[in-house]
KENU-24372 format. One record per residue (C-alpha): residue number from 0; residue in three letters; y negated, x, z. Coordinates in nm, 4 decimals, padded with zeros to 6 digits, always signed. Layout:
BEGIN
<rec seq="NUM" type="ALA" v="Y" u="X" w="Z"/>
...
This chain:
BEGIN
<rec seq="0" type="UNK" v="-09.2956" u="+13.4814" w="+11.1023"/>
<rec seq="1" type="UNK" v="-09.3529" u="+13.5457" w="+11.4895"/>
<rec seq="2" type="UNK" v="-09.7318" u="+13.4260" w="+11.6035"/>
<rec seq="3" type="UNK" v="-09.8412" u="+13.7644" w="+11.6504"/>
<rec seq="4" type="UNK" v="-09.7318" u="+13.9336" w="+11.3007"/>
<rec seq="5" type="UNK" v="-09.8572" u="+13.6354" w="+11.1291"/>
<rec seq="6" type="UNK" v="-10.2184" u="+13.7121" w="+11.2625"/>
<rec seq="7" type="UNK" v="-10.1818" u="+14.0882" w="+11.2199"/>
<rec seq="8" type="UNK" v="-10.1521" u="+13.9960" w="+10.8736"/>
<rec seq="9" type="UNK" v="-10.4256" u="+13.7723" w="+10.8415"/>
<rec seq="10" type="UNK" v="-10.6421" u="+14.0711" w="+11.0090"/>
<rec seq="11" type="UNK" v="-10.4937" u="+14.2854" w="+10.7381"/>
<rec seq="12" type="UNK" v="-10.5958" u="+14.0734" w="+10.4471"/>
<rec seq="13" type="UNK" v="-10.9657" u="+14.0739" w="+10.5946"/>
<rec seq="14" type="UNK" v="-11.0162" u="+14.4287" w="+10.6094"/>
<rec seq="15" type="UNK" v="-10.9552" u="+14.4363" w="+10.2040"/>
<rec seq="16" type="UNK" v="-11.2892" u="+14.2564" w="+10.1865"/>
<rec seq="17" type="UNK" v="-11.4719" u="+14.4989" w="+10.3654"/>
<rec seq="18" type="UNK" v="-11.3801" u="+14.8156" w="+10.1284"/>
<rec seq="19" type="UNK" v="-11.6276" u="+14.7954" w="+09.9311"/>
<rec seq="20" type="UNK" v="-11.9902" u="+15.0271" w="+09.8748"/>
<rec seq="21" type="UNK" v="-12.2231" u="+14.8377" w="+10.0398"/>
<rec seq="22" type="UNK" v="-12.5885" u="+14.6930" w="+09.8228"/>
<rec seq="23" type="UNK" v="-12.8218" u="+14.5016" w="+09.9923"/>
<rec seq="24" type="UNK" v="-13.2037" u="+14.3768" w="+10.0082"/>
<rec seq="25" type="UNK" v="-13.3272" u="+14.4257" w="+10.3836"/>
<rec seq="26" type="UNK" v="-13.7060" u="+14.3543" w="+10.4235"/>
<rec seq="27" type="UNK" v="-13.9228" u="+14.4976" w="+10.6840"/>
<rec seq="28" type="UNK" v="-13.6276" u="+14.5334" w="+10.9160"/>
<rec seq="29" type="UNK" v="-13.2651" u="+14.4500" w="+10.9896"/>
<rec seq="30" type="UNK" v="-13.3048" u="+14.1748" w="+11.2101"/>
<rec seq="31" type="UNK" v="-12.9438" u="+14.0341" w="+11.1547"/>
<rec seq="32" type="UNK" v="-12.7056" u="+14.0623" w="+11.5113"/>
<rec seq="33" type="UNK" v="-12.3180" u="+14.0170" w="+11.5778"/>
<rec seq="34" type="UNK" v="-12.3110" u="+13.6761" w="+11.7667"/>
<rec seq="35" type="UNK" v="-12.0088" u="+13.5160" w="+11.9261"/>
<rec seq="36" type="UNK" v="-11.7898" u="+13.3739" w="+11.6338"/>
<rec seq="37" type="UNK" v="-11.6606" u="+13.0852" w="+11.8480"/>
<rec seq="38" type="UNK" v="-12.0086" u="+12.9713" w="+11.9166"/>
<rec seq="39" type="UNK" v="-12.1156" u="+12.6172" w="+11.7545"/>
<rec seq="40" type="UNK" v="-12.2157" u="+12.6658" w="+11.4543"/>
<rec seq="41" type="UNK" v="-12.0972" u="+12.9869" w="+11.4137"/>
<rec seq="42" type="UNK" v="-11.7237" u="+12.8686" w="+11.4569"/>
<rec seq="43" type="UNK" v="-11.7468" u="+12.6759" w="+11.1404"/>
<rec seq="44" type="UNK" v="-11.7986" u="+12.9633" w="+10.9317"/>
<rec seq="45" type="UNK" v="-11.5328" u="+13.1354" w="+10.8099"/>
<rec seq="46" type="UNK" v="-11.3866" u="+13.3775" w="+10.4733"/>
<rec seq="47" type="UNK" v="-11.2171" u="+13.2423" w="+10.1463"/>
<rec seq="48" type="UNK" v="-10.9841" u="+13.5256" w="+10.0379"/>
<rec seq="49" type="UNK" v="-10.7748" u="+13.6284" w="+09.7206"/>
<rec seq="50" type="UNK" v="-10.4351" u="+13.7701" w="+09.7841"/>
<rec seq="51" type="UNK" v="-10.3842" u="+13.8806" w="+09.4166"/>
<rec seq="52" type="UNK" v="-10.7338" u="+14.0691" w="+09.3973"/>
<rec seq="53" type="UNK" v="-10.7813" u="+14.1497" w="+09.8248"/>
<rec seq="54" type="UNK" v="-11.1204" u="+13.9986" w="+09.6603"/>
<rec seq="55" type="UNK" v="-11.3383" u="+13.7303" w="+09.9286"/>
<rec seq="56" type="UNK" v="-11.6841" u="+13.6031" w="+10.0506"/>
<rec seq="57" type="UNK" v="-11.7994" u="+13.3731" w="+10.3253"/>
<rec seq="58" type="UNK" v="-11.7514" u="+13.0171" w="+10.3485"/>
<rec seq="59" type="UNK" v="-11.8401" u="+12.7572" w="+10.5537"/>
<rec seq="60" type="UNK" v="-11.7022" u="+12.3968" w="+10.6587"/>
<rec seq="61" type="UNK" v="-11.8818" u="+12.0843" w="+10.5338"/>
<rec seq="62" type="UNK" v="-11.6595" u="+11.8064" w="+10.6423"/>
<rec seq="63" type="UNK" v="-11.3213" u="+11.7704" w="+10.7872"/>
<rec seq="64" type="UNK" v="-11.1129" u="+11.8952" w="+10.5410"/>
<rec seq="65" type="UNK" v="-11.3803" u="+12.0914" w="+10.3229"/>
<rec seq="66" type="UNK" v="-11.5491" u="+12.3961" w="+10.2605"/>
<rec seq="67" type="UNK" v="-11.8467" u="+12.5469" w="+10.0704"/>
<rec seq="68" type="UNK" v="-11.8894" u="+12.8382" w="+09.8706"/>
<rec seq="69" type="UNK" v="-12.0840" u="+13.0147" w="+09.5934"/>
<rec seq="70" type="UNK" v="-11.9036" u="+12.9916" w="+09.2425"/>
<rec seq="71" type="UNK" v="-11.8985" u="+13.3875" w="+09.2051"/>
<rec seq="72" type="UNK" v="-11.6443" u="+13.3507" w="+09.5305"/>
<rec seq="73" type="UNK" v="-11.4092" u="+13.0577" w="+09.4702"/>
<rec seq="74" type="UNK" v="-11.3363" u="+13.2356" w="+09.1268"/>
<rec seq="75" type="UNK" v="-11.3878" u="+13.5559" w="+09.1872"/>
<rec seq="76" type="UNK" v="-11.4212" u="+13.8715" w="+08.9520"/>
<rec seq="77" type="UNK" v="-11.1989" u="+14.1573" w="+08.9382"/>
<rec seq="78" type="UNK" v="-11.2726" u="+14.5359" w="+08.8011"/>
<rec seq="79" type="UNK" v="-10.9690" u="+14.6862" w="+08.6097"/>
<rec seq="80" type="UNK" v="-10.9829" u="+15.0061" w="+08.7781"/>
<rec seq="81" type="UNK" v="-10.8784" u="+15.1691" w="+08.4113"/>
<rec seq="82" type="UNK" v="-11.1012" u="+14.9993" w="+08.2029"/>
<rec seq="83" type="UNK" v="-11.3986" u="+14.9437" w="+08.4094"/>
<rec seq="84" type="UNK" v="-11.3582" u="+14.5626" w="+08.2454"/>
<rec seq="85" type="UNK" v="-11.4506" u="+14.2775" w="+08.4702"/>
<rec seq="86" type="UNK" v="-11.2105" u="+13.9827" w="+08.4517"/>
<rec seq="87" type="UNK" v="-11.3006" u="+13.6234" w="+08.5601"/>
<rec seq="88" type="UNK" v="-11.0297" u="+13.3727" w="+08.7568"/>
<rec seq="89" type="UNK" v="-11.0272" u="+13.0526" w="+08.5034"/>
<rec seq="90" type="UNK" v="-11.3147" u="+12.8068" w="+08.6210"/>
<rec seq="91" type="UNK" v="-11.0695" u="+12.4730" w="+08.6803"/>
<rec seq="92" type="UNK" v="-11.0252" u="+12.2211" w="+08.9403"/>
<rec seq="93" type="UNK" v="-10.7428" u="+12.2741" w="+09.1867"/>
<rec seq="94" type="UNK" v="-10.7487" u="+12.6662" w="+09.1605"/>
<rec seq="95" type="UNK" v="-10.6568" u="+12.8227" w="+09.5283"/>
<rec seq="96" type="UNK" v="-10.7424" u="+13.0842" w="+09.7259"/>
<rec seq="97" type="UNK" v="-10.7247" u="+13.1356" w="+10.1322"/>
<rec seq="98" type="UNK" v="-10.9883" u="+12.9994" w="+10.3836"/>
<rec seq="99" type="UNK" v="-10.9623" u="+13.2080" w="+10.6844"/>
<rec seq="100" type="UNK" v="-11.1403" u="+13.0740" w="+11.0228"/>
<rec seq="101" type="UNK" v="-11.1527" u="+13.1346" w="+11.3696"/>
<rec seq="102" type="UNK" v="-11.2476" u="+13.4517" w="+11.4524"/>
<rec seq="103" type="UNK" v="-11.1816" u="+13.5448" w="+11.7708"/>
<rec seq="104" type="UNK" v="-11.5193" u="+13.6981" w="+11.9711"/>
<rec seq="105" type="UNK" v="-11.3522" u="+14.0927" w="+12.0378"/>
<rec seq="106" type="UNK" v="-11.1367" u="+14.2182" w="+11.7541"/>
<rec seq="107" type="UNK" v="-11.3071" u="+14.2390" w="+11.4039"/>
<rec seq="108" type="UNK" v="-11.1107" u="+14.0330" w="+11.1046"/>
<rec seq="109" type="UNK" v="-10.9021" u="+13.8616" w="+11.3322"/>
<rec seq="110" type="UNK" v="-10.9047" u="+13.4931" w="+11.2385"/>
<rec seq="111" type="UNK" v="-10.6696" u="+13.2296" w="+11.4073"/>
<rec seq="112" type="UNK" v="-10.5827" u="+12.9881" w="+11.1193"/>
<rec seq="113" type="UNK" v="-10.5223" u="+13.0298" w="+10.7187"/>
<rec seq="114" type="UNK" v="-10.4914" u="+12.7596" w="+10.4816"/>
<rec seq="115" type="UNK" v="-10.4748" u="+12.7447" w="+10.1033"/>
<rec seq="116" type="UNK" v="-10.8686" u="+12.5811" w="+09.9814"/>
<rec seq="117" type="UNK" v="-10.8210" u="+12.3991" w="+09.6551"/>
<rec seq="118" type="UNK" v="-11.1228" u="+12.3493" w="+09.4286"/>
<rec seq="119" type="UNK" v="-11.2490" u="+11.9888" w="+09.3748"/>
<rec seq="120" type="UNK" v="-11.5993" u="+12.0634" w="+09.1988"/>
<rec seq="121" type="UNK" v="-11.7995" u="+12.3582" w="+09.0810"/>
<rec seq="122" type="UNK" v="-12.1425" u="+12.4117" w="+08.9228"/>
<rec seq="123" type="UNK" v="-12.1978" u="+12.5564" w="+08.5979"/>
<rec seq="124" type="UNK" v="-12.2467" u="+12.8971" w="+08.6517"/>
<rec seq="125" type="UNK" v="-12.3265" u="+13.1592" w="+08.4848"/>
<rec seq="126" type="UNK" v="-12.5421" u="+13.4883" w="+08.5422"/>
<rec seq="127" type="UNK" v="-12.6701" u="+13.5221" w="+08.2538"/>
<rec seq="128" type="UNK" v="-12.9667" u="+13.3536" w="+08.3330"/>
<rec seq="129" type="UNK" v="-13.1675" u="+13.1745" w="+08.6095"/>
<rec seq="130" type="UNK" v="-13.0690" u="+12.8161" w="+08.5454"/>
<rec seq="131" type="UNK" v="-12.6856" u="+12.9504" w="+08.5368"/>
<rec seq="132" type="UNK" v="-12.7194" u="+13.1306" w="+08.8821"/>
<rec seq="133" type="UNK" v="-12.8576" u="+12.7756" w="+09.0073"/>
<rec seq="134" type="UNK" v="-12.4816" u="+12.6461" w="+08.9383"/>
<rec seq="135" type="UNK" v="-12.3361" u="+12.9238" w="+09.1892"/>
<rec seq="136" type="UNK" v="-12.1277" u="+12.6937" w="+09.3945"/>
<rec seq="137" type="UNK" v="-11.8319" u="+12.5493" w="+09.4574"/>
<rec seq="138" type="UNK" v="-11.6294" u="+12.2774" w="+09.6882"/>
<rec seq="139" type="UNK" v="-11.2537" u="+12.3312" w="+09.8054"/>
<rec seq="140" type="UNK" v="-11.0282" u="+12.1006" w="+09.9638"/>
<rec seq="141" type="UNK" v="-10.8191" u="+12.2507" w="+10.2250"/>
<rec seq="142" type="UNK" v="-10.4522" u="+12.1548" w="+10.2966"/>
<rec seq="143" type="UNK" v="-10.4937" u="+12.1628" w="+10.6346"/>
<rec seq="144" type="UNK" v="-10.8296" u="+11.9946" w="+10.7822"/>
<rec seq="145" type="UNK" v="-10.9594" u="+12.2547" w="+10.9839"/>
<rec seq="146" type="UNK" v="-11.3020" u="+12.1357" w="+11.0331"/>
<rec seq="147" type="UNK" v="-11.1518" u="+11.8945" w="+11.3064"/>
<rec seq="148" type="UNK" v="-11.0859" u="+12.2073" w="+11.4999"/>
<rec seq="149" type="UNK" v="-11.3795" u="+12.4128" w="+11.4212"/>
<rec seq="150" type="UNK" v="-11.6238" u="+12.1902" w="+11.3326"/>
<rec seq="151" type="UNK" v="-11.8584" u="+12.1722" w="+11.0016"/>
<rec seq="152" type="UNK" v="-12.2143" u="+12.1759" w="+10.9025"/>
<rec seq="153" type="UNK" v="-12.4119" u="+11.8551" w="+10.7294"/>
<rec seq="154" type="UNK" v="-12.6938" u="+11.9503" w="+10.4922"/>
<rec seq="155" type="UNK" v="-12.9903" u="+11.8902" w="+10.5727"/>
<rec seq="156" type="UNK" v="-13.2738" u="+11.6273" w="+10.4566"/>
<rec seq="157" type="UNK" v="-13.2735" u="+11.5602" w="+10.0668"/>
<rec seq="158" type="UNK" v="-13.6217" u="+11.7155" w="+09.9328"/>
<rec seq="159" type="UNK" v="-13.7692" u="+11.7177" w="+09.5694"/>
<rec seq="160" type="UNK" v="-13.7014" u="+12.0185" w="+09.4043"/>
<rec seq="161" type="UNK" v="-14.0646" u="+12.1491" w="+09.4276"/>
<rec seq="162" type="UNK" v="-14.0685" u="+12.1077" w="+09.7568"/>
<rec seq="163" type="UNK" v="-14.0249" u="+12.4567" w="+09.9475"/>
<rec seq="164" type="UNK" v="-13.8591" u="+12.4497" w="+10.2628"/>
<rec seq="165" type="UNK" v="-14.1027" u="+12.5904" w="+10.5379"/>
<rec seq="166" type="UNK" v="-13.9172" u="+12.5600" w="+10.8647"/>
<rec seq="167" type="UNK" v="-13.7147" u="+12.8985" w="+11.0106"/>
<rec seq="168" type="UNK" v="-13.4244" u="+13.0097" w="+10.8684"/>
<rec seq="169" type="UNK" v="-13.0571" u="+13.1641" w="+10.9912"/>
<rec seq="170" type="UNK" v="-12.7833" u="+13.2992" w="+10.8173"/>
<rec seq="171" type="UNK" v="-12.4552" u="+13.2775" w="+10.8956"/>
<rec seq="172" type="UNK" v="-12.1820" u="+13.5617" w="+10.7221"/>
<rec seq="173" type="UNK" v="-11.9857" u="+13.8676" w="+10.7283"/>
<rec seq="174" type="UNK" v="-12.1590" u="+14.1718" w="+10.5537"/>
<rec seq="175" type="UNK" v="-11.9423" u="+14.3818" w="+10.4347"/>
<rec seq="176" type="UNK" v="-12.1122" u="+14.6931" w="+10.6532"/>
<rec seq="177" type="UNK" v="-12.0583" u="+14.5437" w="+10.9440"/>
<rec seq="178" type="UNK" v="-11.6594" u="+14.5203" w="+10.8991"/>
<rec seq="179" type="UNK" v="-11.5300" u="+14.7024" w="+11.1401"/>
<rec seq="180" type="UNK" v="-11.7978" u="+14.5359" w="+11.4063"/>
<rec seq="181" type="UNK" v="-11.6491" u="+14.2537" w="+11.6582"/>
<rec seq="182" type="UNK" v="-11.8556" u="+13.8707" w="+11.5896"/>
<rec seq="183" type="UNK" v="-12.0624" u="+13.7457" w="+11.2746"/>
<rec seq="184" type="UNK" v="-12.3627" u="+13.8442" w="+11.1411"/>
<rec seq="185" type="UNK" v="-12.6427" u="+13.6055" w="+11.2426"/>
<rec seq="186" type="UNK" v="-13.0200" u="+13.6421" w="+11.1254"/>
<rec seq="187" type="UNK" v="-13.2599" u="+13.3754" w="+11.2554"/>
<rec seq="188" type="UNK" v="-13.6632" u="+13.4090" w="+11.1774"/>
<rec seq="189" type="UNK" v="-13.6635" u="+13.4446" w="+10.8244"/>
<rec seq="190" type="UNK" v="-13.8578" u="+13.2365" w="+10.5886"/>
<rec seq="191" type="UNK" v="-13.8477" u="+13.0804" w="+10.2121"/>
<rec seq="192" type="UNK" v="-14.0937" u="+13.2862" w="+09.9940"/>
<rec seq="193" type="UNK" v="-14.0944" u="+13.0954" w="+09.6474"/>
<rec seq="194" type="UNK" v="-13.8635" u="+12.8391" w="+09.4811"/>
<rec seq="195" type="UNK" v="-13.6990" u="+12.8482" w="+09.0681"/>
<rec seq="196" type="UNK" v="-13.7726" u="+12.9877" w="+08.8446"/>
<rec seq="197" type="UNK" v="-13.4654" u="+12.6872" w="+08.7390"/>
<rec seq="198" type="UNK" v="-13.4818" u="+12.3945" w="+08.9628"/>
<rec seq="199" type="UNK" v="-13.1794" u="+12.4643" w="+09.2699"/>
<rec seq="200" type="UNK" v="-13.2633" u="+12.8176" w="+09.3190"/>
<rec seq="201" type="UNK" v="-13.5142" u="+12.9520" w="+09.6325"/>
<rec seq="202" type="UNK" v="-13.5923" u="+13.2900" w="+09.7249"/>
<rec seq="203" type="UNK" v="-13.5701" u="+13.4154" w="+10.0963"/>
<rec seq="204" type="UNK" v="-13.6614" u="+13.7042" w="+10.2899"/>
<rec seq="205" type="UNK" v="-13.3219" u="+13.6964" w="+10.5194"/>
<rec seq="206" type="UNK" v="-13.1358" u="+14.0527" w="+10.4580"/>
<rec seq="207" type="UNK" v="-12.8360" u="+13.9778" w="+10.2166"/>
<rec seq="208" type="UNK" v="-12.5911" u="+14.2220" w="+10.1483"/>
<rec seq="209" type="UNK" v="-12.2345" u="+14.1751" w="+09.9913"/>
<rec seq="210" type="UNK" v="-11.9766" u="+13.9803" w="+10.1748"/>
<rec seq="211" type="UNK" v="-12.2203" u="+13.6866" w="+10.2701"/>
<rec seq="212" type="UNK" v="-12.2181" u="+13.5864" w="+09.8888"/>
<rec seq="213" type="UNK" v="-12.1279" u="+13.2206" w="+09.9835"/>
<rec seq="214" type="UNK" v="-12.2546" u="+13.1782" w="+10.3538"/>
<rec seq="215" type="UNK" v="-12.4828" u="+12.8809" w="+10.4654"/>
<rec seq="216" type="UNK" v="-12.8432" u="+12.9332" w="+10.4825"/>
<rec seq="217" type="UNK" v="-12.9881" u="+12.7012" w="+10.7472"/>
<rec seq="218" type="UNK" v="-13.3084" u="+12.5189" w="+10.8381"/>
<rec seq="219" type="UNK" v="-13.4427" u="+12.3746" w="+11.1733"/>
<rec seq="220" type="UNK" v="-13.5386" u="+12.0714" w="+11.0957"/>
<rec seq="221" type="UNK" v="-13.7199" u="+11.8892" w="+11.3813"/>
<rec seq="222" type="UNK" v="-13.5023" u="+11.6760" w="+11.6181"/>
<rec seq="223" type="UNK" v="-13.1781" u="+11.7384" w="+11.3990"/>
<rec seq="224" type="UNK" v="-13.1579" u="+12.1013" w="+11.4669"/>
<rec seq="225" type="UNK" v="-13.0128" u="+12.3437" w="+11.2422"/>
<rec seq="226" type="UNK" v="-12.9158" u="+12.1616" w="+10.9344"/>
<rec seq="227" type="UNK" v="-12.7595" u="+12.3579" w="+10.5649"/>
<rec seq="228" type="UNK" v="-13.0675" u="+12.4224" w="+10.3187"/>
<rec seq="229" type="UNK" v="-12.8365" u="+12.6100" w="+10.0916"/>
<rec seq="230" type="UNK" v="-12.6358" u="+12.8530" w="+09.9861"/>
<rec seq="231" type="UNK" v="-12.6482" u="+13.2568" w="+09.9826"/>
<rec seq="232" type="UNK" v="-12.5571" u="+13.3607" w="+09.5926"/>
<rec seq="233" type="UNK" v="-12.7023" u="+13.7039" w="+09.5645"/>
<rec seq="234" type="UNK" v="-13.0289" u="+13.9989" w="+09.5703"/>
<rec seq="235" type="UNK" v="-13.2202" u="+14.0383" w="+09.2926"/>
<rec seq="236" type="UNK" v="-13.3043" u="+14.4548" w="+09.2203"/>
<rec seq="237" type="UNK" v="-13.0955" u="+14.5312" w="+09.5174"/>
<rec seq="238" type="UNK" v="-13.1693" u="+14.9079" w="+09.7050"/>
<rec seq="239" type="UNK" v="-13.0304" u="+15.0961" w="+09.9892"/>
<rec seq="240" type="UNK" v="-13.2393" u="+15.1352" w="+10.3017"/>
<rec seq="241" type="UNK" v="-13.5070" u="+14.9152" w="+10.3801"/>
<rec seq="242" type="UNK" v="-13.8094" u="+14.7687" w="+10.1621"/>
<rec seq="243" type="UNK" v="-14.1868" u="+14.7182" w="+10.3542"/>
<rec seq="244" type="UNK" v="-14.1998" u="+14.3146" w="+10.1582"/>
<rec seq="245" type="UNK" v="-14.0254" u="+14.0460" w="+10.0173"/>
<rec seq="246" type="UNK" v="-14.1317" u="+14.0647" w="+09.5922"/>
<rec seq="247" type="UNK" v="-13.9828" u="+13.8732" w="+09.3381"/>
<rec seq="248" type="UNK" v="-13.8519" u="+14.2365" w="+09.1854"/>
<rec seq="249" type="UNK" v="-13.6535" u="+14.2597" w="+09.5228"/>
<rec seq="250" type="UNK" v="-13.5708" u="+13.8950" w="+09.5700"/>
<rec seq="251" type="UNK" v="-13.2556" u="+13.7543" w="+09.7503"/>
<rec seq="252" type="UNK" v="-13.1858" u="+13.4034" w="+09.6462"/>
<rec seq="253" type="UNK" v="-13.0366" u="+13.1001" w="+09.7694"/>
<rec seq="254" type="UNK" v="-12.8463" u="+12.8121" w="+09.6106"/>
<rec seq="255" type="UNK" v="-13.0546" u="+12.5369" w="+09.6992"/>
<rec seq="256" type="UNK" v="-12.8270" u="+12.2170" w="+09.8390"/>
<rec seq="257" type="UNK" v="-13.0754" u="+12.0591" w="+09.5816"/>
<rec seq="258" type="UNK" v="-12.8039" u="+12.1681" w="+09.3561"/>
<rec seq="259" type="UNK" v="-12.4736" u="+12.0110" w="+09.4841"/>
<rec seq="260" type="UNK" v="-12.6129" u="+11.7606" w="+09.6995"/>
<rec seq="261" type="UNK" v="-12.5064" u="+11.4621" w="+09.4870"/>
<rec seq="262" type="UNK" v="-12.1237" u="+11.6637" w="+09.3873"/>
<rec seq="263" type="UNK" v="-12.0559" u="+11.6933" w="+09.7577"/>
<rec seq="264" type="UNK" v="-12.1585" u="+11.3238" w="+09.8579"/>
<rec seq="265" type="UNK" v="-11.9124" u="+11.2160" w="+09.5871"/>
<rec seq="266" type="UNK" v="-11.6266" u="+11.4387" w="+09.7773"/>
<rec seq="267" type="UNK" v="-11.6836" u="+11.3497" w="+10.0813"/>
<rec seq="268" type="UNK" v="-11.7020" u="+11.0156" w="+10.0012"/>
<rec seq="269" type="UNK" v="-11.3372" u="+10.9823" w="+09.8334"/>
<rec seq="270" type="UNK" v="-11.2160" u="+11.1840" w="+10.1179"/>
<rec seq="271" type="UNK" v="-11.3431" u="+10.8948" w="+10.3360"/>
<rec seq="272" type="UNK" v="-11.2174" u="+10.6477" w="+10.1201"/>
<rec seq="273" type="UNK" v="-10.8364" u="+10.8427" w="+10.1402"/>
<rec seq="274" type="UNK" v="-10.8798" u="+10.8782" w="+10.5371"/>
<rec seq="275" type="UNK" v="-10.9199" u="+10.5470" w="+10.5567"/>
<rec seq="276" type="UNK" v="-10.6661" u="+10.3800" w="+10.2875"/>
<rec seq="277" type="UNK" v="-10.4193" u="+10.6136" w="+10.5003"/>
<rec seq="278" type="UNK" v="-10.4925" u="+10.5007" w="+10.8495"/>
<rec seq="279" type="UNK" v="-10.4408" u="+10.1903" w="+10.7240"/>
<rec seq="280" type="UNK" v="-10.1068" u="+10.2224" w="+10.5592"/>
């Protein structure tokens, strides 16, 4: 396939994700902007995509050849349009979908590369209650190691559970109103409210909306800079417009990387390990 069908079809694939109604929890004001995608930080953000269900969220690169992602996006739900039933993708290791990255900075949903993601580890998630939504993520191995192109994000210090993260916040994602705008979605200034009510789980006062299910939260911390606190998984009693305060009735929470801290160490160590058995081959 010529170079410039091939990316007319990855553009095509990305719109699917963006044809959706739109619920979100905005507090105070919108203060999210369209930054340049090709940006550090920025750049190593991307979109894992389902050809069979045109079903996707953000994702973001963690190492090399890995990315991050909320549970609810690696296996994500579809809505038989008949029988208003929701069905789930099978929670196993090695089930694929598309990572999409490099966005270019002028034409919306035009990313540069596509490789199949492969999942290597998930939480146990479920939504039917708070300790479930704390197991909202998962890690993918891609067959093609993008993140030595685009670059990846390292978490940020390891903290107790208890411990609420007070340093400023940005978010990183594409919201699914802001589809047909050129750049991603960047909000920087917001602050964690309250952590649980299950250990892993914080709630924010960023504006989430769907789309950036999945999407690195960050936190400056000190000298290292902007370093990955969590996860975005979803808005609690979500509303249209915008609400005056951040309430635990309106809450949008975030994966904590207290959650799969010690699961992505593990990967990334074995990926090591396999880097380094094959350089020596």
């Amino acid at each position: 396939m010529p170079a410039r069908t091939r990316s007319m079809v990855i553009a095509a694939l990305v719109l699917l994700l963006v044809a959706h109604d739109t619920q979100a929890n905005v507090f105070v004001e919108d203060r999210r902007q369209q930054r340049d995608p090709t940006l550090p930080l920025f750049r190593s953000v991307g979109v894992l995509h389902h050809a069979d269900t045109g079903a996707g969220g953000t994702a973001f690169l963690v190492g090399p050849c890995h990315v991050l992602t909320a549970f609810h996006v690696a296996f994500m739900r579809s809505r038989d349009p008949a029988t208003g039933r929701v069905a789930v993708s099978p929670a196993r290791v090695g089930h694929t979908a598309d990572f999409l990255i490099g966005l270019g900075p002028k034409v919306p949903g035009r990313f540069k590369a596509r490789t199949p993601a492969r999942v290597v580890a998930f939480g146990a998630y479920s939504d039917a209650d708070y300790t479930g939504m704390a197991g909202d993520w998962a890690i993918l191995r891609l067959d093609r190691c993008l993140g030595e192109t685009y670059g990846y994000l390292k978490l940020g210090p390891a903290r107790a559970d208890d411990v609420l993260p007070d340093g400023e916040l940005m978010t990183i994602g594409f919201p699914r109103s802001r589809g047909e705008r050129a750049g991603v979605a960047v909000e920087r200034g917001c602050r964690a409210q309250d952590h649980g009510p299950a250990p892993g789980l914080v709630g924010v006062d960023c504006a989430f909306e769907n789309g950036m299910s999945g999407g690195p939260v960050l936190e400056r911390s000190g000298n290292l800079g902007w370093r990955v606190m969590g996860i975005v998984q979803q808005s609690l009693g979500d509303v249209d417009g915008i609400l005056p305060a951040y309430s635990m009735a309106h809450r949008n929470q975030v994966v904590s990387a207290v959650a799969f801290r010690k699961a992505l160490d593990q990967v990334l160590r074995a990926q090591a390990k396999r880097a380094l058995a094959t350089k020596s081959q």
